[in-house]
N, C-alpha and C positions, 0 to 999 in steps of 0.2 A: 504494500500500500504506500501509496505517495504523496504528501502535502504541500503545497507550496502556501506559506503562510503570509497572506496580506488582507489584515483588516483587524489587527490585535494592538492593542496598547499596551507595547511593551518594546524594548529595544532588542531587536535579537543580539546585536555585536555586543553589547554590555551586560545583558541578562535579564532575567523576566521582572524587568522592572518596569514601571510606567515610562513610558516615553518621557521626555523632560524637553528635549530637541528636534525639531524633523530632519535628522541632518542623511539617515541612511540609507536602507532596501524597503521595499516593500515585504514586511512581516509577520507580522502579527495582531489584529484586532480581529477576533474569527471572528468570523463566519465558517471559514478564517479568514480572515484577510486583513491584515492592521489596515488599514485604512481599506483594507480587506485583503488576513495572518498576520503579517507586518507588515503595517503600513504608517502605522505613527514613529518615525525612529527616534533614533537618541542620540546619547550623547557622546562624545569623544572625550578620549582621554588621552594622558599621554604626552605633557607636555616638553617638549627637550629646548633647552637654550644654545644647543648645537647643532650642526648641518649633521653631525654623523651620529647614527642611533645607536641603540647597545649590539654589543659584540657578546656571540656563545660560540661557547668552546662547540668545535664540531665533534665528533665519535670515533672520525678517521684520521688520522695521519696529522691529529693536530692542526689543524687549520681551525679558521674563525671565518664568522661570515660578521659583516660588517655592514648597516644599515643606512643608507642616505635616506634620511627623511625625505630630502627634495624631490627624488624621483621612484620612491618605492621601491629600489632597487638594490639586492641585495649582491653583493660583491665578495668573490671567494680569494682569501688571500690565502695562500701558499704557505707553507713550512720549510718548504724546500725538497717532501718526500712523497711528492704525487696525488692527486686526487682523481676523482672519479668525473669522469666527463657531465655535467649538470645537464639539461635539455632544457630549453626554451621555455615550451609549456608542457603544463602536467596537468592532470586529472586526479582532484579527490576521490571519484569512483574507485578509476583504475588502481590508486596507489603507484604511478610506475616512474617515481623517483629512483634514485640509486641508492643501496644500502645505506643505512645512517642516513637518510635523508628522507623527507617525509614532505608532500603537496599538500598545500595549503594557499587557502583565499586572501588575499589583501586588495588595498585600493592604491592604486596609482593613477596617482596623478585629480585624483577626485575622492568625495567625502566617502563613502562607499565603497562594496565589496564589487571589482569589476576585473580581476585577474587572476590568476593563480602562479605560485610560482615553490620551487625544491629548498627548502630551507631546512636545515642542520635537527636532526633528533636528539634533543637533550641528552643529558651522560645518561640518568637518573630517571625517565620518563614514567609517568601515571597512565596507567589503565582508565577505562570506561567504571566512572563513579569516583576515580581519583580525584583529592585538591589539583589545582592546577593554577600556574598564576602566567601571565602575560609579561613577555618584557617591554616596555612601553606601551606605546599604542597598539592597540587589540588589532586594527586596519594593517599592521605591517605582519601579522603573522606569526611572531616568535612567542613559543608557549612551551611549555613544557609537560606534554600530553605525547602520548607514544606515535607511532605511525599510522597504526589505524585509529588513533584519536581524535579529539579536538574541544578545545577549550571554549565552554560557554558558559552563559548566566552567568557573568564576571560582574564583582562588583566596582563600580567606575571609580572608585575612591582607590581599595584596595587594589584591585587589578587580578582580584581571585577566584577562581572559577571552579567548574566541575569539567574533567572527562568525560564526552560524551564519545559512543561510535562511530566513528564517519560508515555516510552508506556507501553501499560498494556494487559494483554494476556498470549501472549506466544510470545517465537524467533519467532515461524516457522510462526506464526498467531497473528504478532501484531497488536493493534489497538490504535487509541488517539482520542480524546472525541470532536476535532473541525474535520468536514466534509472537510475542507480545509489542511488540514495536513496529512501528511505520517511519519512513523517512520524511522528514519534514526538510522542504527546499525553498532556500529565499536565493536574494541577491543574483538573479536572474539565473539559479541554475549554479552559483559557482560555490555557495555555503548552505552544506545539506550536514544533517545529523539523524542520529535514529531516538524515535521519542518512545517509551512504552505507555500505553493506553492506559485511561481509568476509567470505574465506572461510577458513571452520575449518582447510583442509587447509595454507593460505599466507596465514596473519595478515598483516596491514599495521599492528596495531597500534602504539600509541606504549608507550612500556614503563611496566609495570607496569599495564595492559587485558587482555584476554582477549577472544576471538571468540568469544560463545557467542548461541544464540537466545534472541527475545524471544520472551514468550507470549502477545503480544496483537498480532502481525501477522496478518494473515490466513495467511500462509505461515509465520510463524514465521521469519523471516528473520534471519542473524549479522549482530550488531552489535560495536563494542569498546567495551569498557564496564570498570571499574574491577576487577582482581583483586582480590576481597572472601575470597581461597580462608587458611586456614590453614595453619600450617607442617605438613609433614608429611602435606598431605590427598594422597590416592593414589586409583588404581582403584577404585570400591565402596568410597570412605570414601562414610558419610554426606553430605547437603547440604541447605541450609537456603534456599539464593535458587540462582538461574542462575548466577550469577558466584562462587560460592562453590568452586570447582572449578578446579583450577590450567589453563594452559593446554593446547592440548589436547584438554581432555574438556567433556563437557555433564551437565547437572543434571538426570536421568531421576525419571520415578515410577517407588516399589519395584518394579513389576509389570514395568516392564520391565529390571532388571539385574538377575541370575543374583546369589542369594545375597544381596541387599539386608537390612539389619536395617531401616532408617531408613524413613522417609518417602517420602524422596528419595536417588540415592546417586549420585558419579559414573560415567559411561563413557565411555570414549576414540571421540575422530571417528575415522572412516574413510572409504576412497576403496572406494566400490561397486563399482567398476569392476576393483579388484584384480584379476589373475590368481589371486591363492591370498588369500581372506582372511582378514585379519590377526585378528579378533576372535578366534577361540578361543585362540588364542597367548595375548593380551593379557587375557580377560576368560572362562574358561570355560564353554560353556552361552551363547555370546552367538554372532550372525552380522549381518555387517556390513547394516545398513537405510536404503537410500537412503532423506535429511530430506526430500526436495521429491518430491512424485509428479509423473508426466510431465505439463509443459504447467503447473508451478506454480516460481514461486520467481524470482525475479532474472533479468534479461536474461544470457544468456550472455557477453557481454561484461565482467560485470561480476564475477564468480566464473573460479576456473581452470577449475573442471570441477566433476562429479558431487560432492557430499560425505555423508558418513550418520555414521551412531553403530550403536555394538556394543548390540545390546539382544536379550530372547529373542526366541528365533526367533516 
């Protein structure tokens, strides 16, 4: 399963945090879609008083790659005992850097993620779910996250993040190695990760997320993603992104909540499977709608059960 995230408030290059800046990709406000997945972005970090940015030790033969801010470009300086031929471009799918060296997204030449390029695997690198911090700015790529890694949900201050999987494959046909996860794709294709699924009816969230669906999975599949909701937002308030909706509920079009002024407005999950359902209680003029048709959605394993949204009948 595939997401490309634009219409969430939240910054994907710094972490699921509320947008602060629109400076990025389109990522995050589901549907999904931050301005529809991401689409509100954020902010940078990173600030250097120099033209040249941090140097890591490489894993081979002692070289250092060496950062120009000014042009994104990362420059291999020698030891004197050979290195490995680098290639132009690379592919986060493919992985097909050279040993000790690992493809990752940066921006050149622009605020945003719009190239990839073979940058140095830490001595010391973290796994999927590892701490992981950044060195400088997130946009130039240096982390120290393994090869099949990559560092996100960084926080802008500190610059600290989690390992997540990069997906592997291809764009059109990506895959990631847990049966519970889908790949979620911003920054046109160049910055993909594997997210594992939750369910609405029993969040696993870390606090202050929200399990709501993304709108560019094929299934539309629950993710936890940054509660973007306002104080006071309830039943059929209005909503602006997916996550904008305390937990709970999801971010429907007017057409389907009963009474909607807005756009978009919340309605509470529910379990299809209820003996008496709960939606007219909660949402009048609404009946509980299993999200996944039969034969679509998440392995069973990985969800409790059936889950749906109150919407008209």
């Amino acid at each position: 399963m595939v997401e490309k995230w634009e219409g969430m408030n939240v910054d994907p290059r710094l972490g699921r945090l509320p947008a602060l800046v629109a400076l990025c990709l389109s990522a995050c406000v589901m549907p999904m879609s931050v301005g529809d997945e991401p689409a509100d972005d954020g902010v940078g970090s990173g600030d250097s008083s120099s033209t040249a940015g941090p140097t890591t030790a490489s894993p081979t033969d002692g070289a250092t790659s060496t950062m120009d801010e000014d042009t994104g470009t990362a420059g291999m300086e020698s030891t004197g005992t050979g290195e490995p031929e680098i290639p132009e471009d690379c592919s986060t799918y493919l992985k097909d850097c050279p040993e000790g060296y690992k493809c990752m997204p940066r921006a050149i030449g622009d605020t945003s993620w719009n190239d990839t390029e073979c940058v140095p695997v830490a001595e010391d690198p973290g796994g999927p779910g590892d701490p992981c911090t950044y060195l400088g700015d997130p946009l130039m790529g240096i982390e120290d996250c393994d090869a099949n890694s990559i560092c996100f949900y960084v926080d802008p201050e500190t610059l600290m993040g989690t390992c997540y999987e990069m997906c592997g494959n291809s764009e059109q046909e990506p895959t990631c190695e847990d049966e519970c996860a889908v790949c979620v794709i911003t920054g046109d294709g160049i910055f993909s990760w594997c997210e594992v699924v939750c369910d609405p009816l029993a969040p696993s969230c870390l606090p202050g997320q929200v399990c709501v669906p993304s709108s560019n999975t094929y299934d539309h599949d629950f993710l936890c993603v940054p509660d973007a909701s306002a104080p006071g937002t309830e039943i059929g308030s209005s909503c602006e992104a997916t996550n904008a909706c305390p937990a709970g509920m999801v971010c429907l079009d007017d057409a389907e909540v009963p009474g909607c002024t807005g756009v978009r407005c919340c309605s509470p999950v529910c379990d299809p499977e209820a003996v008496v359902d709960p939606c007219p209680g909660m949402l009048p003029g609404s009946v509980c709608t299993p999200w996944y048709q039969p034969g679509e959605g998440p392995p069973a394993a990985c969800i409790g059960g059936p889950s749906g949204a109150c919407m008209v009948p």
